[in-house]
C-alpha positions in Angstrom: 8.3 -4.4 16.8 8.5 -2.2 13.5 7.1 -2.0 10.4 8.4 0.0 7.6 6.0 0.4 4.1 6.0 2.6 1.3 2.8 3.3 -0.8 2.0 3.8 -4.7 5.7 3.8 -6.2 3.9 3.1 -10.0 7.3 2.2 -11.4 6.4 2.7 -15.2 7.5 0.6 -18.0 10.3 1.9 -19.6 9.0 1.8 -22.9 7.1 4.7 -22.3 9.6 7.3 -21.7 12.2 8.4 -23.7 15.7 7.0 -22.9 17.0 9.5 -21.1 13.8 9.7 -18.8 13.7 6.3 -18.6 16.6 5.9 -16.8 15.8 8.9 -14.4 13.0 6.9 -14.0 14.6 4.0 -12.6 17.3 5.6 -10.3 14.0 7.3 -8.5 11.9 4.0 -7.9 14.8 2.1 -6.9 16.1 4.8 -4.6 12.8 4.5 -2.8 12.9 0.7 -2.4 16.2 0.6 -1.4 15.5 3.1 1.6 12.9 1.2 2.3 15.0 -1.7 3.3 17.7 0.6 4.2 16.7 0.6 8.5 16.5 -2.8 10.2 12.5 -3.9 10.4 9.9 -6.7 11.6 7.7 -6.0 8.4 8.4 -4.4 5.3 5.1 -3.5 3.3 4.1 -2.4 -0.2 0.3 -1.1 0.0 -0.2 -1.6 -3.3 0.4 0.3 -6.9 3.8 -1.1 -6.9 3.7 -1.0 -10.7 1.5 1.1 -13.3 0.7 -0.1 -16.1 0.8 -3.7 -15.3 3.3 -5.1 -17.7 5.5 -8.0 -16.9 8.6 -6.0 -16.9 7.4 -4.0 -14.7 6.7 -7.2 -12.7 10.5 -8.6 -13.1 12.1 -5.5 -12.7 10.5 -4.3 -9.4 10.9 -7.5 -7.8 14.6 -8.1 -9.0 15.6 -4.7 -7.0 13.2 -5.9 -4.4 15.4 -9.3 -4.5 18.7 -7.4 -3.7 17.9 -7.0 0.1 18.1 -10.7 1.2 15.6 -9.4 4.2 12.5 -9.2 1.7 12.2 -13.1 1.3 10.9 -13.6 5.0 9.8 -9.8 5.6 8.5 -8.2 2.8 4.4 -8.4 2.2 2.8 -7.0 -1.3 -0.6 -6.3 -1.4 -2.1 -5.8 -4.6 -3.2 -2.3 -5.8 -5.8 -1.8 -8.7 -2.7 -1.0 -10.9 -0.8 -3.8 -10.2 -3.7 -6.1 -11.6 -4.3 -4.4 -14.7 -3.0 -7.0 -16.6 -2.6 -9.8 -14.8 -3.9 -11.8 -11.5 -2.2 -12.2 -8.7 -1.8 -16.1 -9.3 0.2 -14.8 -12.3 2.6 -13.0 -10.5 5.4 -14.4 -8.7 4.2 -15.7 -5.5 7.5 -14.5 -3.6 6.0 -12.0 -1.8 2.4 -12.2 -1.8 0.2 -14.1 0.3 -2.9 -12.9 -0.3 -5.3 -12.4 2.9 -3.3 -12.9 5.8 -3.6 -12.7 9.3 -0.2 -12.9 11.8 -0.6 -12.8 15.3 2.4 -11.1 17.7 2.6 -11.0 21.2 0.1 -8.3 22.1 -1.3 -7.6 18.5 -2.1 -8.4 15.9 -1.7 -7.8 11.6 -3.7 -8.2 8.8 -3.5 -8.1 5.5 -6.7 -7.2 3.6 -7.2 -7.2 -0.3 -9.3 -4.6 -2.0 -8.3 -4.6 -5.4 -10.3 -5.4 -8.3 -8.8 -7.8 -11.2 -8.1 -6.7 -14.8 -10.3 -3.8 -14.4 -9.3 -0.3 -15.9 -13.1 0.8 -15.7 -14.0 0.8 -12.5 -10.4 1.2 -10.0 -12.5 1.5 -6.6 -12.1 -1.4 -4.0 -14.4 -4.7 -3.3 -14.3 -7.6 -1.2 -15.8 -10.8 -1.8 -18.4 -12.3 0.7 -16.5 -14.9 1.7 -13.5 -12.5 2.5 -15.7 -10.4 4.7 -17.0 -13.7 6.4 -12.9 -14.8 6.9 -12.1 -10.9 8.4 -14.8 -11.2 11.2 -13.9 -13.9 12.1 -10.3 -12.8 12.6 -11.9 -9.9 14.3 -13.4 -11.8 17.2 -10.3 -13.5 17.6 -8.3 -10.5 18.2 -10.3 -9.9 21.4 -9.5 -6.0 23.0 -5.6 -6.6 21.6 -4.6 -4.3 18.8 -5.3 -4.8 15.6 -3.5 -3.5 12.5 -4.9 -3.9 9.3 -3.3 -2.9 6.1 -5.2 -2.6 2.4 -4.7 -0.7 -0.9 -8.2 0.8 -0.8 -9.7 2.9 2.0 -13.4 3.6 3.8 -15.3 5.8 2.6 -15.1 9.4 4.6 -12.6 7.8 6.8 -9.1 9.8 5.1 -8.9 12.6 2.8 -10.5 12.3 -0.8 -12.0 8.9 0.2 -15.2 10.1 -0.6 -15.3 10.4 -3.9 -16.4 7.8 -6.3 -14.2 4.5 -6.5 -11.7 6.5 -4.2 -12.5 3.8 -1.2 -13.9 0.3 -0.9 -17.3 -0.2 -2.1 -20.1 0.4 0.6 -21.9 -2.5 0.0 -19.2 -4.6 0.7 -20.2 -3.9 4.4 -16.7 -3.4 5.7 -17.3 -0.5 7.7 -20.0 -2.1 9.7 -17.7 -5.4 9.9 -14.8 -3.5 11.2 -17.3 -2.1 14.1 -17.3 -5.0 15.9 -13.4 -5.0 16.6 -13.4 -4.6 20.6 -9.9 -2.6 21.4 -7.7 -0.2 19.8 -7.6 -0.6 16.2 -5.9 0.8 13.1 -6.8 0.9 9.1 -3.5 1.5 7.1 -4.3 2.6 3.6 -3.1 4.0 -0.1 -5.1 4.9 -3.3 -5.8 8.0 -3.3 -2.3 9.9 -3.3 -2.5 11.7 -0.1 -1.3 11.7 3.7 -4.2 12.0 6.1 -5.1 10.8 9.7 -8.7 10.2 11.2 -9.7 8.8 15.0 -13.3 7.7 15.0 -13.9 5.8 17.8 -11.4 2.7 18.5 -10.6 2.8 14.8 -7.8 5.3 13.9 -7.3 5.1 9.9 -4.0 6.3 8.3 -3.9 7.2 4.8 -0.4 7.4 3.0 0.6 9.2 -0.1 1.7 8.5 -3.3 6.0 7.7 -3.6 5.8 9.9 -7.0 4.6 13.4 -5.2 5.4 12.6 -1.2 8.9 10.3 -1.0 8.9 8.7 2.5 9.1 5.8 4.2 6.7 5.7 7.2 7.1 3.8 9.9 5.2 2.3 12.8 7.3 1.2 15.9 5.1 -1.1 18.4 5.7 -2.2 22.5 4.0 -2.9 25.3 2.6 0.3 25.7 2.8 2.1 22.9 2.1 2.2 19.2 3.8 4.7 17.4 3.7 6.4 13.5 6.1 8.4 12.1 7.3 9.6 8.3 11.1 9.3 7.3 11.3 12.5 4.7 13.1 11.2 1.7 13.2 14.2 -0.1 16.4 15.4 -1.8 17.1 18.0 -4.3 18.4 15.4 -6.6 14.9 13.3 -6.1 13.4 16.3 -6.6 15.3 16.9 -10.1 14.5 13.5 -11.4 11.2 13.5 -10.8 10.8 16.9 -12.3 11.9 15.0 -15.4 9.6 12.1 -16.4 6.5 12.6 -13.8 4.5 14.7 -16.2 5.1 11.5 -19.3 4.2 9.0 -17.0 0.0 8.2 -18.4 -2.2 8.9 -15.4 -5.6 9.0 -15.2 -6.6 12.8 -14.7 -7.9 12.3 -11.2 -4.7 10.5 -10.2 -2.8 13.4 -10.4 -3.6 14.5 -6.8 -1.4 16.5 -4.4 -2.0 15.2 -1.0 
């Protein structure tokens, strides 16, 4: 079993860059998403911040280059970052590759896909999960037994990966996942995004993986999964001609001033 996923690409509408950069721009983001699907995979994965500014070009364009590998239709999973909802909700967006909360089961493990993301809120960017979707995740919890468990979200824990303690850089505490997630019996991993940097943490079963931002760290990273194993690795996709072109539009694109983290 492997799964492939990329994390915060913020493809930018063109409209904001001059033309030039623009198309810079472009070549960049879809150099990443095509490497992404480049290697044969299980599961491709987006953690979120697919887009930036939440515009429906954005929207069409991301998903017509995500359309050109004919793999994403049945393999390819979106969750939602705070960016990509900006504008609009999910049930606006097309449903092609997003399922919302989701739980698959394999032989031996177990994935599942966790939203975090707050909707049409520029304000306040930090994660939160309903009552109802904490209710649904224990309960998928228990039925994952002492087989492993991979969970994958836009937002982390707070003081679980790098940076994740600072304000609305993790999932709000009194959403009580922390204390949900402490019940998993087994081996047990919390795949994350946000806040722009690599890190790794082992606390007890739980062993939470933070990935960085596409913009600063290109990579695909990879997780490769058998009977006795479970394995994590980064696929460097740094070039000196990635390098150059994002030398050339990263400081238009309008972040936020604590987005502009180096992991």
């Amino acid at each position: 079993m492997k799964i492939r996923f990329i994390s915060d690409l913020h493809y930018t509408d063109p409209s904001l860059f001059s033309a030039d950069k623009a198309k810079v721009h472009d070549f960049y983001i879809k150099f990443v998403l095509d490497q992404l699907f480049s290697k044969s995979a299980d599961l491709y994965i987006s953690l979120g911040d697919l887009i930036h500014t939440g515009t429906e070009l954005e929207i069409n364009n991301t998903y017509a280059w995500i359309d050109e590998h004919p793999e994403a239709v049945t393999k390819f999973h979106h969750l939602s970052g705070n960016h990509d909802l900006l504008l609009y909700d999910r049930s606006e967006w097309p449903n092609t590759y997003y399922q919302g909360n989701y739980f698959q089961s394999f032989t031996g493990f177990h994935v599942l896909y966790l939203e975090t993301s707050r909707i049409k809120n520029s304000s306040n960017y930090g994660g939160y999960i309903s009552p109802g979707t904490i209710s649904w995740l224990a309960e998928r919890i228990e039925q994952t037994g002492d087989e492993p468990l991979l969970v994958f979200a836009h937002h982390p824990i707070k003081n679980t990966s790098r940076l994740s303690w600072r304000t609305m850089m993790h999932v709000d505490e009194d959403c009580n996942l922390d204390m949900v997630l402490a019940k998993k019996r087994g081996p047990a991993f919390y795949i994350s995004a946000h806040n722009h940097c690599d890190s790794i943490l082992h606390s007890g079963q739980w062993t939470y993986l933070q990935s960085a931002c596409e913009l600063e760290h290109p990579a695909i990273k990879n997780i490769e999964i058998d009977a006795e194993h479970l394995s994590f690795y980064y696929e460097d996709l740094e070039t000196p001609d990635l390098a150059a072109a994002r030398a050339e539009f990263l400081s238009d694109m309008p972040f936020r001033s604590e987005e502009r983290r180096v992991g």
